[in-house]
N, C-alpha and C positions, 0 to 999 in steps of 0.2 A: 280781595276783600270788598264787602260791598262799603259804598258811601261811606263817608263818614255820618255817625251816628250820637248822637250828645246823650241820649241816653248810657252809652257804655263807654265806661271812666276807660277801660283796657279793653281791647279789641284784639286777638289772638288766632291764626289761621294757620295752621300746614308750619309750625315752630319744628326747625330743624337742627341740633346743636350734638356735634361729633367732638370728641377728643383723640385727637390722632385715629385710628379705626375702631375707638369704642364710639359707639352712639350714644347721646344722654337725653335729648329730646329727640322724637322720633316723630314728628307730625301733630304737634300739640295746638288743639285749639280752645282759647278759653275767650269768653264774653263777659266781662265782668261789670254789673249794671252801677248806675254813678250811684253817690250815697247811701254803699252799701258794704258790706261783712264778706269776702269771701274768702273762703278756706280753702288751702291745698293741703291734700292730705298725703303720705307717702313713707313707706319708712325709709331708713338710711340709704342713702345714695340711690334712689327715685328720681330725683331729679331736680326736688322743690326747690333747693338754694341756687340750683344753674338758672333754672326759669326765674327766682328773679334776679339775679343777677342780668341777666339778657333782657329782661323788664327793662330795669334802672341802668342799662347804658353803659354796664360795666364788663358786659362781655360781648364781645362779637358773635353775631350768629352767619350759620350756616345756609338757609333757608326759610319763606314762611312772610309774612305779611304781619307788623306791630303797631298798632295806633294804643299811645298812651298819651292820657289827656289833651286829646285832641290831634295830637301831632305824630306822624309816619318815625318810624325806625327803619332804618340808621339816617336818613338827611336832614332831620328836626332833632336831633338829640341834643342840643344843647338846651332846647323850649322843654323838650321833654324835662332836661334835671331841674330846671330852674320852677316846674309844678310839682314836684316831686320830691318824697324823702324817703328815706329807708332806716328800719334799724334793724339790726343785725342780731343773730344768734346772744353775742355778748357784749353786755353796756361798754360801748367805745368815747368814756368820759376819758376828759386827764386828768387824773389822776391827784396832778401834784396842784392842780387851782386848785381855787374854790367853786359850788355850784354856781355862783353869779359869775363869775369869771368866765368858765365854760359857756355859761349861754349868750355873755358876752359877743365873746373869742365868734361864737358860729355865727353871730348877728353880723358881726364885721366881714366875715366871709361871705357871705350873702350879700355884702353889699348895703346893708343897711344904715348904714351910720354908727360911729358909736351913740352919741346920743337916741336916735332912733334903737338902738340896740340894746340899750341899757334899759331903755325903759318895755321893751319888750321880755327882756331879762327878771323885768321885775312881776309884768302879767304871768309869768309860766312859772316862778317863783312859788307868788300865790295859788293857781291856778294846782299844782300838783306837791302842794302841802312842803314846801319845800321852806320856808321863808327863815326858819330856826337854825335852818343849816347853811341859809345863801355864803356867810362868810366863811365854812369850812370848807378844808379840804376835801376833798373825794374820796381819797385814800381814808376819811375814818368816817366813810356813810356804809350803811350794811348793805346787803346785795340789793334788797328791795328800794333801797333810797336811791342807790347810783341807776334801776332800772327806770324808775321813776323819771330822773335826774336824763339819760340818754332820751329816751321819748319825748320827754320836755324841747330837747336839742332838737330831734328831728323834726320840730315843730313850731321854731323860729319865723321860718321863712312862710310858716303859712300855706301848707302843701294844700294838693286838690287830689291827691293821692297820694295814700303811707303804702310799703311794704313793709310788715312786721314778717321779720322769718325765725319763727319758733322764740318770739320776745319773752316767753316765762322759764325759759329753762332756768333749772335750778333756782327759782323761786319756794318760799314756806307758801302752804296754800291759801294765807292771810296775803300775802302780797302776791299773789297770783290774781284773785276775787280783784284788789285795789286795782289789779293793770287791768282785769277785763272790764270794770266800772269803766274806766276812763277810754279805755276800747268804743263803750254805747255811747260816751258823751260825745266822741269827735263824729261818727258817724250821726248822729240825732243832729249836730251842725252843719251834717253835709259833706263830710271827708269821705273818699272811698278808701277802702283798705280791702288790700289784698294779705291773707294770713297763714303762713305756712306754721304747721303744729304737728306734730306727733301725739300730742294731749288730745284725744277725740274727746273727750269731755269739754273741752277748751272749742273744738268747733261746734261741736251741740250745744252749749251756750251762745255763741256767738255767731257764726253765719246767718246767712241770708242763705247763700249757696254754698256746696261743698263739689269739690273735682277731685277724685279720685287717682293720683298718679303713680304707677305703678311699670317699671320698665322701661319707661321713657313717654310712654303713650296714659291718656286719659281713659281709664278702663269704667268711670263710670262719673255722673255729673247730676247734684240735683239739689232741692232741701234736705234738712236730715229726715224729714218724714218719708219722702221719696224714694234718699238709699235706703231705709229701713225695712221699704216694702218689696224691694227687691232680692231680700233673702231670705229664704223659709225658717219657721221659727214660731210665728205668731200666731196666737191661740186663745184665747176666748176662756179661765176656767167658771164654772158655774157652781155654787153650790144649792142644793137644795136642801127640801126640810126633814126629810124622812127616806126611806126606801119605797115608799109607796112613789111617792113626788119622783123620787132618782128613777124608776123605771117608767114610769112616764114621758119624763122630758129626755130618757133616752129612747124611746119609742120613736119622739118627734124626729132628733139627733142621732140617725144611725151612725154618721162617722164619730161621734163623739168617742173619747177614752173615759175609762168608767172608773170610778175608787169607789167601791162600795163602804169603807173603813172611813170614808173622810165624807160619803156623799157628795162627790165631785164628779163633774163633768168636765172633762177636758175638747176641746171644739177647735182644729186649725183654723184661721183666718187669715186674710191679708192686710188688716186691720183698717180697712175702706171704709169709709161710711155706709158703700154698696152691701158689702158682704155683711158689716154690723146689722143694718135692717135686713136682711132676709133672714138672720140668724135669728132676729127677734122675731119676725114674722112666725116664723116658722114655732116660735116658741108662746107665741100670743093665745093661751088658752088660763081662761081665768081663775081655773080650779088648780092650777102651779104656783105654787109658793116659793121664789127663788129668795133665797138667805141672803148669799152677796154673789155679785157678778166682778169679775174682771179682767181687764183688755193685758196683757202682754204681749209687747213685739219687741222684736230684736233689737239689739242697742248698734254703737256704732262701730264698734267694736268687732261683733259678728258679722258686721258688711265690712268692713276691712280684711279680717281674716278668709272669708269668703271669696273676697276682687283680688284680694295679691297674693293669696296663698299662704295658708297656717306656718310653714317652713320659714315667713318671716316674724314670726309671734316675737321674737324677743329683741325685736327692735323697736316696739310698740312699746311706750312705756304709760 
């Protein structure tokens, strides 16, 4: 690994993790830049919940080189957890407190004080619209409250990096919106989060960066504009004003596809800025009348199904 680097919250090289002679990480390397969004993508049993688990110090690895906030894995990992929070697949509140009790309970674990605790209990109270329910139970908050209510938790101690892994499952998509809001507020303060999702929609909203993890190994890494131009799809349709117009501007456009029924032009691109201006170049004649233009490219969806293979579509949800 080179240097330590302040720029990247997570620092990831040659990640090796076997389970008896299956392999689950295979050579994994990720770079994850500080106050920022980054997504692991993967369907079921990919790998995203062992990586982080072996992030966050809860699982031993096999091979590979880990700087997390600042600090080497495995002989810093106590510095590690103590910068560090995780929330898991499902709200890990108890249940039988109350909300304030809960965030209590984690301040005092942390070391903070009760005092100091309490009143930190009462910032994340307000802070994640909790305050009507601080002296209830848990057991009678709906899923969205208790989701609420855990992320509050892992965010006690003031981390300098979350691991959210797949935090909206079985979320209404009213409170899925609420968790990705509070998603941009922690990172707009400076938190890095690393995010594992099945929801591509959930990392097209929210990354910075997306890492593709497929078999154990990282089969593709970028923004989602990036993966999106890495798989064929994207096309350009044009319409024009007449049939006089449509054979013209297919004159210009030999590779174009043609609807003469709609006066469409159909145009692949890679949806560049490069290939948009030659496309218009090429289309710059003043006696063309174009009705409406538009850019289609592939979603995230079609670069998933493309990097891991259609035969896991129904793990996608």
């Amino acid at each position: 690994m080179n240097p330590r680097t302040p720029e990247h919250a997570i620092a990831v090289t040659g990640l090796r993790k076997t389970f008896g002679e299956r392999t689950v990480l295979d050579g994994v390397d990720l770079h994850v830049p500080a106050g920022s969004v980054f997504a692991l993508l993967g369907a079921n049993g990919a790998g995203k919940t062992t990586t982080v688990r072996v992030l966050s110090t809860l699982l031993p690895f096999d091979a590979g080189e880990i700087e997390v906030a600042g600090h080497r894995l495995p002989s810093d990992a106590r510095a590690v957890r103590a910068d560090i929070s995780v929330t898991g697949q499902y709200a890990s509140v108890d249940k039988l407190l109350t909300g304030r009790e809960n965030l209590v309970l984690m301040g005092v674990l942390h070391h903070l004080g009760r005092r100091t605790a309490r009143v930190r209990a009462d910032e994340l109270l307000r802070r994640f619209d909790l305050v009507d329910a601080a002296d209830r139970r848990a057991d009678t908050y709906s899923g969205g409250m208790r989701r609420r209510l855990d992320l509050a938790m892992s965010l006690v101690a003031r981390p300098t990096v979350l691991f959210l892994d797949e935090p909206t499952t079985g979320l209404d998509p009213r409170s899925r919106r609420d968790m990705w809001e509070m998603v941009r507020e922690l990172v707009r303060e400076g938190t890095t989060i690393l995010l594992t999702t099945q929801y591509l929609d959930e990392a097209d909203e929210l990354a910075d960066r997306i890492a593709v993890l497929d078999g154990g190994r990282i089969v593709a890494e970028g923004s989602s504009a990036e993966l999106k131009r890495l798989v064929p799809g994207g096309h350009v349709e044009l319409r024009l004003h007449d049939a006089a117009q449509l054979a013209r501007a297919s004159a210009a456009l030999p590779d174009a596809g043609i609807d003469r029924g709609t006066m469409m032009l159909t145009i692949p691109t890679d949806g560049s800025i490069r290939s948009l201006k030659a496309l218009l170049d090429r289309l710059d004649d003043p006696t063309l009348s174009v009705e409406s233009f538009a850019l289609h490219t592939p979603d995230l969806d079609d670069v998933f199904f493309a990097l891991t293979g259609a035969g896991r579509k129904e793990a996608v949800r």
